[in-house]
C-alpha atoms as one frame of an Amber mdcrd trajectory, in Angstrom:
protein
   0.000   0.000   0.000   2.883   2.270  -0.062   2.599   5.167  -2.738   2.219
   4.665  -6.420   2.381   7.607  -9.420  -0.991   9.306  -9.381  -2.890   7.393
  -6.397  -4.423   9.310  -3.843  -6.802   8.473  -0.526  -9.397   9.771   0.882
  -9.748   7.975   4.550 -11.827   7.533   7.596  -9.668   7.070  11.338 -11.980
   5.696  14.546 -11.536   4.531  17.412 -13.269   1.844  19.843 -15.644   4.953
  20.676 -16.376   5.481  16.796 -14.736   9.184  17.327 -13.987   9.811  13.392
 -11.137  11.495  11.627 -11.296  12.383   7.718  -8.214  12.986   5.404  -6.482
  12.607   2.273  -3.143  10.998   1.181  -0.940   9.699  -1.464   0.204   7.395
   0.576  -2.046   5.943   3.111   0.418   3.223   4.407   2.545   5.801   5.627
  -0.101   8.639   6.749  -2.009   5.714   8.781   1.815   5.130  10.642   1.705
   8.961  11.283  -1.304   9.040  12.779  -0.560   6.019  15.126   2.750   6.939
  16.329   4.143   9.935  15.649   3.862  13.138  17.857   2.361  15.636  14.591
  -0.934  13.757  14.859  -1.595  14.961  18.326  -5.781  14.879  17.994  -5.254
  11.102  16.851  -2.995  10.548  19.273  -4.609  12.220  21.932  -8.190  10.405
  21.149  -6.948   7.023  20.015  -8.048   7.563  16.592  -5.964   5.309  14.580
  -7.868   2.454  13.079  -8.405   2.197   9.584 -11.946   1.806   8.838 -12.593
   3.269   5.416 -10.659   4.312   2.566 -11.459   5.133  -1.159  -8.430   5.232
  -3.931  -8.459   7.412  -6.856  -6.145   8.835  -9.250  -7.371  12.265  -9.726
  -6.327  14.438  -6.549  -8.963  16.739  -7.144 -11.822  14.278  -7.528  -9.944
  13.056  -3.741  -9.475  16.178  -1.802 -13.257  17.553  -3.249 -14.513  14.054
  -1.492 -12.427  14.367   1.535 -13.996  18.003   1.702 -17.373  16.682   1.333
 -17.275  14.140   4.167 -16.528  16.732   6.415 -19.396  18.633   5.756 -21.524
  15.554   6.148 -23.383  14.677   9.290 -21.513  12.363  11.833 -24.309   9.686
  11.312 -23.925   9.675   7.743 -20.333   9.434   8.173 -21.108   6.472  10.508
 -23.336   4.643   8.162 -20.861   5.052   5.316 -18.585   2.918   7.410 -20.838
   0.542   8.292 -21.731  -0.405   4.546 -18.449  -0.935   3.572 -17.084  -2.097
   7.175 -20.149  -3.418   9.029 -17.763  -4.738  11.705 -15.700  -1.765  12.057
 -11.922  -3.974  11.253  -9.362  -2.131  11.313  -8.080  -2.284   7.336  -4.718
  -1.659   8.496  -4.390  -4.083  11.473  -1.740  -6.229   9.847   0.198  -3.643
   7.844   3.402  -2.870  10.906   3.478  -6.296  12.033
């Protein structure tokens, strides 16, 4: 999952309390490792927002940062059910990526 020419994220962080955290990357391997253990991501950090529970891929970064700006105007509850289409259990996608 490391970066590739012209692939971009747009992602959803939670934690066990379903607290939600929106972004976009070209590299979501690395930008989920940021967000889990390194001091810059201090509102992850502080909440325990670091699991993985949605992602989209595209290769237009416009078509990903306009998405990652429309989630956060959505409501939090249609945010939730979003994530509970595509990841009715709520697994963390990246739970096996560090070892």
């Amino acid at each position: 999952m490391h970066r590739q020419p012209n692939r971009y994220f747009v992602y959803i962080l939670s934690n066990p309390g379903k607290m939600i955290y929106t972004g976009v990357t070209s590299d979501l391997h690395r930008r989920v490792w940021q967000h889990r253990f390194e001091s810059n991501s201090a509102h992850t950090l502080k909440y325990g927002i670091h699991q993985l529970v949605w992602f989209e891929e595209t290769d237009d970064v416009t078509a990903a940062i306009a998405k990652e700006k429309q989630l956060k105007t959505w409501r939090r509850q249609w945010k939730l059910h979003l994530v509970e289409f595509e990841n009715p259990h709520w697994l963390d996608l990246a739970g096996d990526w560090y070892g």
